[in-house]
Structures are given as structure tokens and as C-alpha cells.
VEXKE-10452 format. One record per atom (N, C-alpha, C): residue in one letter; x, y, z. Coordinates in steps of 0.001 Angstrom, whole numbers, padded with zeros to 6 digits, always signed. Example, Ala and Ser with C-alpha at 12.3 -4.5 7.8 and 13.67 -1.06 7.14 Angstrom:
a+013190-005690+007800a+012300-004500+007800a+013200-003300+007800s+012850-002250+007080s+013670-001060+007140s+012900+000030+007870
// end
This chain:
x+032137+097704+040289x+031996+096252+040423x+032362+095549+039109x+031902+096035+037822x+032297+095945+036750x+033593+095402+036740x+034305+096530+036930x+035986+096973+036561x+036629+095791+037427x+036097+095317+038488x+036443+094335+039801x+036539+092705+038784x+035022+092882+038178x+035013+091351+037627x+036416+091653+036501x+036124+092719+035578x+037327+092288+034415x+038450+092295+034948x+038616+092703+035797x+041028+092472+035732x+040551+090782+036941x+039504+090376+037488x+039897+089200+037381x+039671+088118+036889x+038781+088870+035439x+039037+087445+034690x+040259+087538+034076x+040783+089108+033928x+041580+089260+033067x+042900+088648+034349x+042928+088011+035034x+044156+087805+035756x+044083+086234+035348x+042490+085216+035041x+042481+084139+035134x+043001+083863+034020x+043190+084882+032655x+043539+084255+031211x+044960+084120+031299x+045708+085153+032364x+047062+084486+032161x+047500+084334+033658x+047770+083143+034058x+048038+083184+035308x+049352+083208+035037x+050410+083090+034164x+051940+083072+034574x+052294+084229+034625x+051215+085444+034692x+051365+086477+035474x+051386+086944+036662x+050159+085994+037413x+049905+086325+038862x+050512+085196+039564x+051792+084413+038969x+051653+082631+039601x+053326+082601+040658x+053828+084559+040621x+054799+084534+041300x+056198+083433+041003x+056677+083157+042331x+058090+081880+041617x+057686+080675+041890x+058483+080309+041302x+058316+078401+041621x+058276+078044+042688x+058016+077085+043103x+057845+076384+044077x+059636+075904+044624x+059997+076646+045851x+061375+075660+046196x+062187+073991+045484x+063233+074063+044986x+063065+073156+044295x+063982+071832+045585x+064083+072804+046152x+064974+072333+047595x+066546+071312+047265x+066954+071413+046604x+068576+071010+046362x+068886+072809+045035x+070290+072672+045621x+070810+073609+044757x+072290+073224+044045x+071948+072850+042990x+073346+072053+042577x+074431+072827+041896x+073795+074205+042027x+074974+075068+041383x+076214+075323+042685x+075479+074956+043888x+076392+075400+045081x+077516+074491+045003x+077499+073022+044323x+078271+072048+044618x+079442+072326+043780x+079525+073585+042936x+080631+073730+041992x+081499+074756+041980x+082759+075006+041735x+083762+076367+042393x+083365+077182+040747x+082932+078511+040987x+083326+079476+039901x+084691+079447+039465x+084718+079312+038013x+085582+079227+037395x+086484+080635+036735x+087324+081171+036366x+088208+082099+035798x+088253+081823+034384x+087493+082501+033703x+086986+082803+032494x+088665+082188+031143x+089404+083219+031996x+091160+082732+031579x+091789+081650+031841x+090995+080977+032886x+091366+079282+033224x+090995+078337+032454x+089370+078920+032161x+088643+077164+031641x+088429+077841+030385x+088229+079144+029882x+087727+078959+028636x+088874+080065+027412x+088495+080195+026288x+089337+080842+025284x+088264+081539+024412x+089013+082371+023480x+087969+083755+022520x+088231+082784+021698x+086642+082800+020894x+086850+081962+019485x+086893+082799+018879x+086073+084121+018751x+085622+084938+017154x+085293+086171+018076x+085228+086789+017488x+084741+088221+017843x+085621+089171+018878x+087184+089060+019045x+088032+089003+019866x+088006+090310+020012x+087356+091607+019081x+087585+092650+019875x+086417+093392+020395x+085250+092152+020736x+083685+092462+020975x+083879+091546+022207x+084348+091862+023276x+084607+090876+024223x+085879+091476+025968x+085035+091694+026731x+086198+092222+027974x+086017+091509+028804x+087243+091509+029849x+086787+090333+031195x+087207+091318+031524x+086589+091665+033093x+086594+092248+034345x+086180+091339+035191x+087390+090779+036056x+087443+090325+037350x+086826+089043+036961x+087504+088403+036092x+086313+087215+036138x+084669+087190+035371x+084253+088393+034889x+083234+088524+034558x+083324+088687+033170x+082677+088094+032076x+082718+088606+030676x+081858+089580+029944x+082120+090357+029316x+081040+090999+028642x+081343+090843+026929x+080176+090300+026243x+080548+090179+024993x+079229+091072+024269x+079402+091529+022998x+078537+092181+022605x+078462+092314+020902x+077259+092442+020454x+077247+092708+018605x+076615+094182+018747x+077586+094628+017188x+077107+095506+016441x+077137+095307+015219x+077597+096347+014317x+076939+095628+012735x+077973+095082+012302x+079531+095424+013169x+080375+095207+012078x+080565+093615+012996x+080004+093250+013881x+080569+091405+014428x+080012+091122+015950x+079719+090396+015997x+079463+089315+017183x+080355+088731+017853x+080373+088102+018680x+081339+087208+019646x+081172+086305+020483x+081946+085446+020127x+081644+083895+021214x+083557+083501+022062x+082883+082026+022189x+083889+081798+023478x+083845+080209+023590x+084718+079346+024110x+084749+078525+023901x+085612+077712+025104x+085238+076417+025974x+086312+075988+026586x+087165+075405+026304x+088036+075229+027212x+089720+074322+026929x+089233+073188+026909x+088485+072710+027041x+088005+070870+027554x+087337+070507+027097x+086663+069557+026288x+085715+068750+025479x+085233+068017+026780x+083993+067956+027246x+083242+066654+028168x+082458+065823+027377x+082173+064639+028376x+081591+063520+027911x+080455+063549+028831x+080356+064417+030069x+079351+064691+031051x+079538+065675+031422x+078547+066351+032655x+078889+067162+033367x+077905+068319+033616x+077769+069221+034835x+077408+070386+035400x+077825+071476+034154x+076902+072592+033701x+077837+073277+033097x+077239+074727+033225x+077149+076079+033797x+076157+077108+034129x+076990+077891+034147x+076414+079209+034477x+076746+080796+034203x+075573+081428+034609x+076154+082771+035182x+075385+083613+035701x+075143+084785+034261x+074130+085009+033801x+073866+085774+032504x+072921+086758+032432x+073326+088281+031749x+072517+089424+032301x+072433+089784+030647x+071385+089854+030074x+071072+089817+028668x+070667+091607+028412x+070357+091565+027463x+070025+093313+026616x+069114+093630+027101x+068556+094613+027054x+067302+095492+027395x+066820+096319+026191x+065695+096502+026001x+065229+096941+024920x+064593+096291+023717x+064580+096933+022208x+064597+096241+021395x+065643+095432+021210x+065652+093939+021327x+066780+093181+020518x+066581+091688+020321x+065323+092498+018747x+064836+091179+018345x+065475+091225+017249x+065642+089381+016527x+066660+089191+015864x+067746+088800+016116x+068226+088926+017678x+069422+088736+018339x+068889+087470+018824x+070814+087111+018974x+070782+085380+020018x+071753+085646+021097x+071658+085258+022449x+072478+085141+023173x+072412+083832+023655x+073953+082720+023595x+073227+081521+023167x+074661+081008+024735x+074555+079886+025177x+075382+079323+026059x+074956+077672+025868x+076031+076915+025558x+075624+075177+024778x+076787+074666+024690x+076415+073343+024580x+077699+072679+024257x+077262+072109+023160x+078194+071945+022434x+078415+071222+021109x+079874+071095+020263x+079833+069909+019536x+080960+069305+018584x+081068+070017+017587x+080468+070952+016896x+080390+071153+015427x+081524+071602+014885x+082347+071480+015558x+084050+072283+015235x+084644+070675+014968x+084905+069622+015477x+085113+068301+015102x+084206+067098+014269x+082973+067525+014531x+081874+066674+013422x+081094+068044+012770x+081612+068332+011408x+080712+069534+010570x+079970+069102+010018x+078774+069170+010354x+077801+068874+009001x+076925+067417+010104x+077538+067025+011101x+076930+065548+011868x+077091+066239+012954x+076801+066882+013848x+076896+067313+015045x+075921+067308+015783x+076443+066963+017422x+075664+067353+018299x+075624+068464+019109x+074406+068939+019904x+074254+070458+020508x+073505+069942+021593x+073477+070831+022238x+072608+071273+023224x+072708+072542+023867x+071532+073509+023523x+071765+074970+023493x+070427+075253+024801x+070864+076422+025238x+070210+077572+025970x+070694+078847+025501x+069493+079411+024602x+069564+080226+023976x+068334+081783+024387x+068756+082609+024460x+067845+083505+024915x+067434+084739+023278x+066036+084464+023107x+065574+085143+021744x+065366+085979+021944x+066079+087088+021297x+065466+088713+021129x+063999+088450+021065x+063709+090034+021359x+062189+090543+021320x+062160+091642+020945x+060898+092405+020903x+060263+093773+020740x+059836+094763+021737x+060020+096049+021771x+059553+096368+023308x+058073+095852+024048x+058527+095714+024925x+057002+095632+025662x+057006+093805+025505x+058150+093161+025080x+057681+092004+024939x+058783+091120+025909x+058246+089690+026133x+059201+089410+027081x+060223+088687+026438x+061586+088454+026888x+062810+087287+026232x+062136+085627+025866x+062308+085411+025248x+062106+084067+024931x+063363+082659+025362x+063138+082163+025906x+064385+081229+026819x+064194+079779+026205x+064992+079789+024882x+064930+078191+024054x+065664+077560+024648x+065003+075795+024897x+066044+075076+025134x+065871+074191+023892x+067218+073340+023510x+067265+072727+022314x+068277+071562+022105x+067734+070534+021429x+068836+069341+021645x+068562+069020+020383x+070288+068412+019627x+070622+068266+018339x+071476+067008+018519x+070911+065993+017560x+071371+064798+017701x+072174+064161+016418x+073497+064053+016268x+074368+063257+015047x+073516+064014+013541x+073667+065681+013377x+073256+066168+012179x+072180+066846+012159x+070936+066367+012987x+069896+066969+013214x+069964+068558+013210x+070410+069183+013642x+070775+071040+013176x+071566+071047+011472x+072491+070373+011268x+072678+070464+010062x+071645+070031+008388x+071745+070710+007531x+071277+070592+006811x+069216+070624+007115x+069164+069283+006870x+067503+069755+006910x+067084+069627+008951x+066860+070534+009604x+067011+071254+010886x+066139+070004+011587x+066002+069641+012539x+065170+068623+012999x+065580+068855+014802x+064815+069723+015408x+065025+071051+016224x+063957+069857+017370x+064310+069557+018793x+063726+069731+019683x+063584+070693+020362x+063082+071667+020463x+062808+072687+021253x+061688+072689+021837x+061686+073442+023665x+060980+073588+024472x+061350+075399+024471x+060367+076069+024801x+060507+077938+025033x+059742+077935+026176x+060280+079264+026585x+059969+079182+028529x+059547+080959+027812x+058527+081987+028969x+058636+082958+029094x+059407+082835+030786x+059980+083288+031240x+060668+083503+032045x+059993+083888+033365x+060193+083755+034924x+059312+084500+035506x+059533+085696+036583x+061181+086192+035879x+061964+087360+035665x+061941+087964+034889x+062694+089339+034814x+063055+089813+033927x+064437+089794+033733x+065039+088763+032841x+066619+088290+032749x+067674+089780+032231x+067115+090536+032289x+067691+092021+031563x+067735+092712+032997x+067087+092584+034118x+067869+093809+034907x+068652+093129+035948x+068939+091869+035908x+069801+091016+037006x+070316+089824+036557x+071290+089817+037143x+072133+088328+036490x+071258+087147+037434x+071242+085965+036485x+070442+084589+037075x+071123+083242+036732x+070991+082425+036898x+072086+081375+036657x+071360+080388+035670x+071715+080030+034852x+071062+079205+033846x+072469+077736+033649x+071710+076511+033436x+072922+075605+033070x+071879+074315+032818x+073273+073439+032380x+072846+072143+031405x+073710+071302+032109x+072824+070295+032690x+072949+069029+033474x+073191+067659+032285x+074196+067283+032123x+074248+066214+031152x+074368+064962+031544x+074045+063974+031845x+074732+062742+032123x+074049+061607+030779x+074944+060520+031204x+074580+059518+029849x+073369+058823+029776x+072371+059511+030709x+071402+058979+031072x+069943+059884+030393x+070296+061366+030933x+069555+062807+031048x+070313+063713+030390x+069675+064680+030209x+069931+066111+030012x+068757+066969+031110x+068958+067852+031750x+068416+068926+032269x+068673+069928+032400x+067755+071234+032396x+068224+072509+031621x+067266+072982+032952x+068098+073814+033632x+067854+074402+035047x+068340+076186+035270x+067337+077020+035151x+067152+078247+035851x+067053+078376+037293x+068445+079087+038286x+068383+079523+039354x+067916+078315+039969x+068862+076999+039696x+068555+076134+040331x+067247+074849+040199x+066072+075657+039612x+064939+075799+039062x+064973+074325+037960x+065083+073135+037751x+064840+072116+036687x+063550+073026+035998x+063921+073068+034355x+062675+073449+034137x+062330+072315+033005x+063559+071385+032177x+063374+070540+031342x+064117+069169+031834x+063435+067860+031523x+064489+067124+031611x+063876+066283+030293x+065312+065798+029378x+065306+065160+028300x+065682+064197+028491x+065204+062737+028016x+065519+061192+028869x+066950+060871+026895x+067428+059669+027725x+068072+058958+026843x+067056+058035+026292x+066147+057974+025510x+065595+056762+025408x+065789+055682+024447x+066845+056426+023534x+067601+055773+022358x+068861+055948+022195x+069684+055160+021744x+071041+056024+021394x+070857+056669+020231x+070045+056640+019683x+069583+057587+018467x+068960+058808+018642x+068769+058886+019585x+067935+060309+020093x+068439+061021+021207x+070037+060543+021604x+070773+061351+022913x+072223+061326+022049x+072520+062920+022684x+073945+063036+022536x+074848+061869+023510x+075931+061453+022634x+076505+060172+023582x+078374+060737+022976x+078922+061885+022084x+080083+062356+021881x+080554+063721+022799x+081546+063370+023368x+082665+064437+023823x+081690+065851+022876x+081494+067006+024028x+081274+067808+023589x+081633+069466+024392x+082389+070301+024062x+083191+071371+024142x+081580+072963+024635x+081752+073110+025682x+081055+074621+026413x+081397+075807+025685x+079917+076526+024867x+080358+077607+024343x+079545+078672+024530x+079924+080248+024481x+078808+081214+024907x+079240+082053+023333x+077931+082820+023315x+078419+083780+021902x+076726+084646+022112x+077066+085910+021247x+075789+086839+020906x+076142+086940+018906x+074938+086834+018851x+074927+086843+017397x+073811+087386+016357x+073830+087685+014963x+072633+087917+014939x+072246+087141+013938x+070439+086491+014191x+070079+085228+013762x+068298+085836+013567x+068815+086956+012790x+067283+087786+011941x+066303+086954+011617x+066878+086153+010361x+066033+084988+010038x+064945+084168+010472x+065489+084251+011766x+064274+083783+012236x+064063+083226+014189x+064865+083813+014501x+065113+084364+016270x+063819+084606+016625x+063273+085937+016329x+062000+086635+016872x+061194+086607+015294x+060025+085695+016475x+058321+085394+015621x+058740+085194+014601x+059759+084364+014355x+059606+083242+013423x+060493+084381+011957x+061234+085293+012341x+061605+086284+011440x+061255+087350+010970x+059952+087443+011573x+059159+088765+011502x+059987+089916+011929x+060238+089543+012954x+061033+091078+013173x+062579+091054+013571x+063486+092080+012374x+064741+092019+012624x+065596+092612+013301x+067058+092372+013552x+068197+093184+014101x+067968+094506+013583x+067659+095343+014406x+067725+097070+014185x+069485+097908+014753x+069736+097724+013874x+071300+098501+014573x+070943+099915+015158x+070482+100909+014701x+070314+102206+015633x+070209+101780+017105x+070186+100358+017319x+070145+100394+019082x+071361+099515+019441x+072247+099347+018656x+073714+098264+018838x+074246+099560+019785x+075415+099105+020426x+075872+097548+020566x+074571+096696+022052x+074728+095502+021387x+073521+094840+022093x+074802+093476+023113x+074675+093887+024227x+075313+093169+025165x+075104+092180+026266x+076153+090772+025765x+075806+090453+027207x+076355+090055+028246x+076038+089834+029348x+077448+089945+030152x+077374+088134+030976x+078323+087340+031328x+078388+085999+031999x+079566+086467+032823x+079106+085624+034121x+079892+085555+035127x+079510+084279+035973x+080394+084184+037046x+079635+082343+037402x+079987+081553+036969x+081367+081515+036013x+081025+079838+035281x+081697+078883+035870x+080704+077727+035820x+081040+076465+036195x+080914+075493+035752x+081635+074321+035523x+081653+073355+034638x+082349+071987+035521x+081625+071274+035496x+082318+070133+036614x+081954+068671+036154x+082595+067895+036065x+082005+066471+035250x+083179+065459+034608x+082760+065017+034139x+083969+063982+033253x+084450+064861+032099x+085164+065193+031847x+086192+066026+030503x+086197+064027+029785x+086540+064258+028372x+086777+063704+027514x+088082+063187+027559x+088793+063407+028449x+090444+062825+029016x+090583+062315+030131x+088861+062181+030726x+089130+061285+032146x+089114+060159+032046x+089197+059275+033322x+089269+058046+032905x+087830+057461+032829x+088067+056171+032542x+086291+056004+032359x+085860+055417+034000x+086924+055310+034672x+086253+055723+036279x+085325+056329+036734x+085524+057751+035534x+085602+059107+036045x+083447+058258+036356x+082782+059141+037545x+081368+059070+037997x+080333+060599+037565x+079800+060300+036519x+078931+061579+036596x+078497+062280+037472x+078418+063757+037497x+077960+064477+037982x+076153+063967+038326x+075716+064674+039780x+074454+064587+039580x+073853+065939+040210x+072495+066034+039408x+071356+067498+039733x+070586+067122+040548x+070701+066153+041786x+070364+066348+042533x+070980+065507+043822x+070272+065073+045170x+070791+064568+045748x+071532+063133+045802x+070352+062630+045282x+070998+061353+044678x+072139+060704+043754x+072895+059855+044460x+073439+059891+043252x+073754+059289+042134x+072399+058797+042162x+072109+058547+040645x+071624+059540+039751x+071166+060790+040394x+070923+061725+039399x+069541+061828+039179x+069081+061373+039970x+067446+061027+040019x+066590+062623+040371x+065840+062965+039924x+065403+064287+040805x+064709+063890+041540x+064660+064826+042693x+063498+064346+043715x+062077+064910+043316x+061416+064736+044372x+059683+065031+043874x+059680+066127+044197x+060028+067239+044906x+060327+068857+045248x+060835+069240+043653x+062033+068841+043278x+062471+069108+042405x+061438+068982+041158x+060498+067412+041058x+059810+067587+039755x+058879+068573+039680x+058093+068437+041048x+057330+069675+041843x+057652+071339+041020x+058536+071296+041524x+059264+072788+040726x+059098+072913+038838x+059758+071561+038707x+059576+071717+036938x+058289+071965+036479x+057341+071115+037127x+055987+071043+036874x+055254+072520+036725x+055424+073168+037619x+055339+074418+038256x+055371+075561+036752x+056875+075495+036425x+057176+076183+035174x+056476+075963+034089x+056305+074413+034066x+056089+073787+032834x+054298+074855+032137x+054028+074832+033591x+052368+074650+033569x+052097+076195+033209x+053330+076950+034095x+053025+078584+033983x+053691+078938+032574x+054909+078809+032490x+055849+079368+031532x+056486+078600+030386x+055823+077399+030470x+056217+077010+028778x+055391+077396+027708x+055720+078301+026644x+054843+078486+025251x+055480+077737+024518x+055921+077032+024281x+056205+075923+023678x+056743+074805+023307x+055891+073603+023080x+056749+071958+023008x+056919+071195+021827x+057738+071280+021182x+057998+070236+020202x+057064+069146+019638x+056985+068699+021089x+056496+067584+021010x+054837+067275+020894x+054335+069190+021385x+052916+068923+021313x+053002+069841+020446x+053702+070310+019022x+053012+071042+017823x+052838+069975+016594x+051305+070605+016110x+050666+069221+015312x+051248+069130+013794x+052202+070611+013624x+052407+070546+012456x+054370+070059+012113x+054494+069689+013510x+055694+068368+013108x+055558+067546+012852x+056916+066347+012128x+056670+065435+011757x+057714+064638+012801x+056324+063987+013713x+056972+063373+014752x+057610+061820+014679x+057528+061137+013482x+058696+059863+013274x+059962+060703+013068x+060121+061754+012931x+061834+062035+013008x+062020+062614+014624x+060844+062474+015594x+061458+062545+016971x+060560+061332+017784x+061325+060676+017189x+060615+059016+018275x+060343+059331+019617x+061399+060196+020351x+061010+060255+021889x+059690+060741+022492x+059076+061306+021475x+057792+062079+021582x+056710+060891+022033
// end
């Protein structure tokens, strides 16, 4: 009777163990977009001989001697942008496997981002799933980081899942398997990306401070550390449309509005699988993020 009470209190201390999947988010906006040909929409930036396509599918990977990323043909000003992504297994903390858009190749040092980044770990521990928005410099020089971290309520290492970044001039939303799990408002032009910005994927290693804050680093005896994208889709205004061109929307509406199923769903995550918000750690300094 004992043993009965402890595993269920011990089930009540973490329910984003016992809390299963989200709730239906009932629109699926990855369906509304054609998979793309890796050789169509995108190009090798770096790491050109850490990098294979099969059939459409990429696999990129680090070891000690380099990393590798990727980059599209098209700069947007909006848009749908996702991939299907099957990350490392094992130790591979210290590592980044990162998929974002950002300028920093045309504004160095003033750039904007917006990353989905997946943080190495330690065995026995789970991936860490950053989302992150960088506004005119904010990543450069002194770091001024919105970040939200998800534990996941997969395991993103034994199956590919679809992850992507909903942009319009309005929002940002950062959606797992359909799944809204963040949405970031415009509430300033000072606090939203508003420049043409270019889709990029890469694995890298980012010791420093990836996993627990740098505690624990890239161990090569377990390289090469791989990851593989397939799925990609990217649909929206490119930076050469006209200003006709109508944003994309994440959900039915089309204004881009989510529905209440949909917030339903975010809520869901928010409550089970976010370890952490920006916006609620006490030891930021929140006049450099007004939106808070």
C-alpha cells in the first residue's frame, strides 16, 4: 500500500510525464504546403563535406574536424517555414542542431533571428527544444536572448517530427507536429523582426554553453553526431514579391488568428513542457524586453 501511495505522488510531481499528447490542435498547416527538393530551394553554406542528400532527404553531421549548415535561395519577408528533423541519440551535450531564419550574412553585428534550436544533453536526459527571437543586434555583442525551452513530449531521436516557424508581420509562432507551442506578438517595431530574412539549418558545436549552461561538453569519442531533415517547406512572401504578395496563415483564418483548439493545444504544452520563460526569470533585466 506504501509503494501504491509513492509512485503516485511520485507521478503528481511531474505530470509532463503522465500528461501523454496534446490536446488535437485541429488545423494542420503543414498540409497546406508542397515538400520542397533540398536542390531546389536551398544551397551548402559550410561544412560541404559533412552533408548528403538522399532522395530529398538531408543528413548533416559534426565531428572534431567541422560542422555543417545550409542555407536557402530566397530571403522572405513572411512565411510558413518547417522540416521534418531526426536529431542524435546518446550523449550529445554541447551540441546544437539549429533550423532559423536570419540576416546575419547581410546585417553583421545588427541582426535579426529567429531560431529552433535543439540542445544537446547527457544520457538519461531529455533534448532541450529552444525557441528564440533576436531583434536589430540583440544576439550580437551583449546577447539579449528571448528564449522559451520545451522538454518535448517525444523522443525527437528515434523518429522524424515536424518542427517550423510561422512568421507574419503581425506574429511569430513556433509549432511542433502541427502543435502551436509559442506565439510571439508584434507589439513594437522595436521588439519584432520586420527585415527580409534567409532559412537556415546547421549542427554545430556550442560547448560553452548549449547544455546546463556549459557544464557539460562536446565529447568526441561519440562523433560523428548527426542530423538528418527532410520535409522542407517554405511558403510565404520571398523578399522579391510584390507587396500584393498576402501572408501566409497558421491557421484557418485568414487573418492568422489561432483558433481556441489551437490555443487549447499551446496551453496544454505550455503547462506540461515548458522549463523555461524569459519572461518569468527574476534574474533578467526586463526593460531590455518591453514585451514582457
Amino acid at each position: 500500500m506504501a509503494a501504491i501511495l509513492f509512485i503516485f505522488l511520485l507521478m503528481l510531481s511531474f505530470p509532463s510525464m503522465n500528461a501523454g499528447s496534446p490536446p488535437s490542435p485541429g488545423y494542420w498547416p503543414s498540409t497546406k504546403f508542397r515538400p520542397m527538393s533540398f536542390h531546389y530551394a536551398f544551397k551548402s553554406l559550410w561544412g560541404f563535406s559533412h552533408q548528403s542528400v538522399d532522395q530529398n532527404a538531408l543528413t548533416i553531421w559534426l565531428d572534431r574536424t567541422s560542422g555543417s549548415g545550409f542555407k536557402s535561395d530566397r530571403p522572405f519577408r513572411s512565411g510558413y517555414f518547417g522540416a521534418s528533423i531526426k536529431v542524435h541519440p546518446g550523449y550529445t551535450a554541447g551540441i546544437i542542431t539549429a533550423f532559423y531564419l536570419s540576416n546575419s550574412e547581410v546585417h553583421p553585428g545588427f541582426h535579426d533571428e529567429v531560431d529552433i534550436e535543439f540542445l544537446g544533453t547527457t544520457f538519461g536526459k531529455p533534448y532541450t527544444l529552444q525557441t528564440n527571437v533576436y531583434i536589430r543586434g540583440s544576439g550580437d555583442g551583449e546577447i539579449i536572448g528571448r528564449e522559451m525551452k520545451f522538454h518535448l513530449w517525444f523522443d525527437p531521436t528515434q523518429d522524424f517530427h515536424h518542427y517550423a516557424i510561422f512568421w507574419s508581420p503581425k506574429e511569430i509562432i513556433f509549432l511542433v507536429d502541427d502543435v502551436p507551442i509559442r506565439r510571439y506578438q508584434r507589439k513594437s517595431d522595436a521588439t519584432f523582426p520586420l527585415r527580409p530574412m534567409w532559412l537556415y539549418g546547421s549542427i554545430w558545436d556550442a560547448s560553452s554553453w548549449a547544455t546546463e549552461d556549459g557544464k557539460y561538453k562536446a565529447d568526441y569519442n561519440y562523433q560523428p553526431f548527426v542530423a538528418k531533415f527532410t520535409d522542407f517547406k517554405a511558403g510565404g512572401c520571398s523578399a522579391y514579391s510584390s507587396s500584393r504578395c498576402r501572408p501566409v496563415s497558421a491557421s484557418p483564418h485568414r487573418s492568422g488568428r489561432l483558433t481556441m483548439q489551437q490555443y487549447k493545444a499551446m496551453k496544454w504544452v505550455q503547462r506540461y513542457h515548458l522549463v523555461y520563460d524569459y519572461c518569468k526569470d527574476p534574474k533578467r533585466n526586463h526593460a531590455l524586453t518591453p514585451e514582457c
